[in-house]
Residue, then its C-alpha position, 0 to 999 in steps of 0.5 A: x795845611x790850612x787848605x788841607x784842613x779846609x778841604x777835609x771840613x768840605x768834603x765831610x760835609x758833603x759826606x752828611x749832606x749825601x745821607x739827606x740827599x733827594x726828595x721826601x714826604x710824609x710818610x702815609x702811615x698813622x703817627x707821621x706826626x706826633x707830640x709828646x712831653x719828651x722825645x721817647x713818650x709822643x703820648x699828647x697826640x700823633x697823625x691817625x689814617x684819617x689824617x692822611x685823607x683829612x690834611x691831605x694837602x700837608x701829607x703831599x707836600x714835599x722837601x728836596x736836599x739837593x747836593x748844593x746844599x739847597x732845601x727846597x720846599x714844594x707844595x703845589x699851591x695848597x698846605x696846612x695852616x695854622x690860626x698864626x698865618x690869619x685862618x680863624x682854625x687849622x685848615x688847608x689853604x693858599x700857603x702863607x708867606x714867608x712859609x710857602x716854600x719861595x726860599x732861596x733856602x739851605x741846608x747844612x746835615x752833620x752830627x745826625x743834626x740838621x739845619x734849614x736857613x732862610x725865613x720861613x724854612x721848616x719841615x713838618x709843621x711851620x708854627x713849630x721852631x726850636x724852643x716854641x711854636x710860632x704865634x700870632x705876631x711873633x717872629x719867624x726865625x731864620x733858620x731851625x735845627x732839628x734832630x735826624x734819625x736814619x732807618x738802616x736802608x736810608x730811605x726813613x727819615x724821623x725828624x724831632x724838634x725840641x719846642x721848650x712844652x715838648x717834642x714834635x716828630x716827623x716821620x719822612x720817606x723818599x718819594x721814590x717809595x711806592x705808596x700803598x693804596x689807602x685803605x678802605x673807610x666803613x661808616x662806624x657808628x658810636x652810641x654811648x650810654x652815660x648812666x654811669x658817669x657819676x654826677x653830671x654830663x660836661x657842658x661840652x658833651x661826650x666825645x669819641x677820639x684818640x687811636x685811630x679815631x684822632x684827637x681828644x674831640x674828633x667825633x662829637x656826640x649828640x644827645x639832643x632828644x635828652x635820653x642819655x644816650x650819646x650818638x655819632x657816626x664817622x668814616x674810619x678805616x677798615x684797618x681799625x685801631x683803638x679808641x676812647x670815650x670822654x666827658x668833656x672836651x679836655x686836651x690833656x685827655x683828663x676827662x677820658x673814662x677810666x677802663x683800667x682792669x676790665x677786658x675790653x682795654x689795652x693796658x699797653x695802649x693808655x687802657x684805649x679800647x679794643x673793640x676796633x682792633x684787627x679791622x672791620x669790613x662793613x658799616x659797624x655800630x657799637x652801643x656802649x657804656x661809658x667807663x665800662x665793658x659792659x655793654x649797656x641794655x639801654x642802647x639798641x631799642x633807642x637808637x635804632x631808629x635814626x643816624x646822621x653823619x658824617x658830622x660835622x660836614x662841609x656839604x653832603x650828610x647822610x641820614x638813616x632811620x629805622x623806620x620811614x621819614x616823612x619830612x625834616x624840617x631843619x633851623x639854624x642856631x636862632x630857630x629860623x627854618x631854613x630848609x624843608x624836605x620830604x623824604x619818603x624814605x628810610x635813607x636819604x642823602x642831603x646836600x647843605x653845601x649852601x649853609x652857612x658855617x655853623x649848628x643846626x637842629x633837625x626835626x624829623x618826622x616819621x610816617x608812624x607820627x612819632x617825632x626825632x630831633x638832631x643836630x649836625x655841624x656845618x663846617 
């Protein structure tokens, strides 16, 4: 009877096992990854379509169960990291052991339950574990459980993890799956005015994010010539998605301007605007207000004249201007002059990939002897 009984615990493991069975990656969709203070609201923040070009080393990684019941973790010599495993920001990198995949590792499947063993085991993000996230000296856990949802045809896998703040998700599909092509990106430029923030503009300047843009500081605005108008151009997919404007740069989005009522936001969507929504299939520029759908009269004649981005950059950006530069002069954070450039043109690519990490102003001078100043970030 104990054999039979034993027998019978062996092969229903198996049975949950066969549902996780194979190779899986994160599914290349906005919200694979997500946060949130419970496990039906993942509000603080989720993965856009940019995301999938940006983490691009995490989004190719891939888990296997196999049916031994081992859990193998590949990532092709390149991941994600976080400030825990010794990189001064999150980025993609060499992986970093015990979370490089080196195993052995196991798995054990039941009750819509799993559960990864061995030092370093993880599925999505390798600082979150149950009941916290992993920091700077603290220790790695030897196994983790996160909770499973299967879609009906077995090819999904939602992944969910209690971390005490909150819950993380991760959404998976089999690699057996064919993946659609990305969709195209278009440059879109913002230009927000702020006459109508009542008091001041934070210390940390104005920031474009949220939806399909990213995070609350995705896209850093600038206002270096002081005119009150707030400037940045990013690469965002034609598919297009919603978006907000905030003062400051405040993680629990507190600072993000208040549209409530006014037509250009979505009340089911966190009141984010909808101008981006059902796509766009060229460059675009949007002059705004912020904490309005008005728009604002005071945009196009001031900011016609000159764009740079992407910014930050790693190594190219691209410089526009209404009318004919002549030369740019561009110094570092203590006013050394580090480059010098004559364009003779109205766009004009610029490659910094010598530059060190960090800001820098750039002095612009146009052929109509009027004078512009910018900055970008060298990251």
């Amino acid at each position: 009877m104990k054999k039979l009984f034993s027998l019978l615990i062996i092969t229903i493991t198996l049975v949950f096992n066969a549902q996780v069975e194979g190779t899986w990656r994160l599914a290349q969709i906005p919200g694979a990854l997500a946060v949130g203070p419970t496990q039906t609201d993942y509000s603080w923040w989720s993965s856009s379509s940019t995301d999938i070009n940006s983490r691009a080393c995490l989004f190719d990684d891939s888990i296997t169960f196999d049916a031994n019941g081992n859990f193998i973790h590949y990532m092709d010599g390149n991941t994600w990291l976080e400030p825990f495993q010794g990189v001064t920001s999150e980025q993609c990198g060499n992986p970093v052991a015990p979370h490089d995949g080196s195993g052995p590792y196991t798995f054990v499947y039941t009750n819509n339950q799993l559960t990864v063993n061995g030092i370093g085991a993880h599925i999505g993000l390798a600082k979150v574990v149950n009941l916290g996230e992993i920091s700077t000296g603290s220790p790695v856990p030897s196994s983790i459980t996160y909770e499973i949802t299967m879609s009906s045809d077995g090819d999904t896998m939602t992944v969910e993890i209690d971390y005490a703040t909150g819950w993380w998700k991760f959404v998976y599909q089999k690699t057996s799956l064919s993946v659609a092509p990305p969709p195209s990106n278009y440059n879109v430029t913002f230009n927000v005015s702020t006459d109508l923030i009542t008091g001041n503009v934070s210390a940390d300047g104005i920031f474009v994010g949220g939806g399909f843009v990213g995070g609350h500081d995705a896209l850093p605005l600038d206002d270096s010539d002081g005119d009150g108008i707030w400037s940045g151009t990013v690469s965002l997919p034609e598919s297009g998605g919603h978006f907000t404007i905030l003062n400051g740069n405040c993680s629990d989005w507190s600072c993000k301007e208040d549209i409530s009522g006014q037509p250009c936001a979505d009340p089911g969507n966190y009141n984010d605007r909808n101008h981006l929504l059902g796509g766009f299939t060229q460059d675009t520029t949007l002059n705004l207000q912020f904490g309005s759908c008005t728009d604002p009269t005071n945009v196009s004649q001031m900011k016609d004249v000159f764009s740079i981005y992407p910014n930050p950059s790693s190594g190219i950006i691209n410089i526009h201007s209404g009318k004919k530069i002549k030369s740019l002069n561009i110094y570092n954070l203590i006013g050394n002059l580090v480059m010098v450039s004559n364009i003779s043109e109205n766009n004009h690519k610029l490659n910094i990939d010598y530059l060190n990490e960090g800001i820098y102003f750039v002095e612009i001078k146009l052929y109509d002897g009027s004078l512009i100043k910018s900055r970008f970030i060298k990251k």
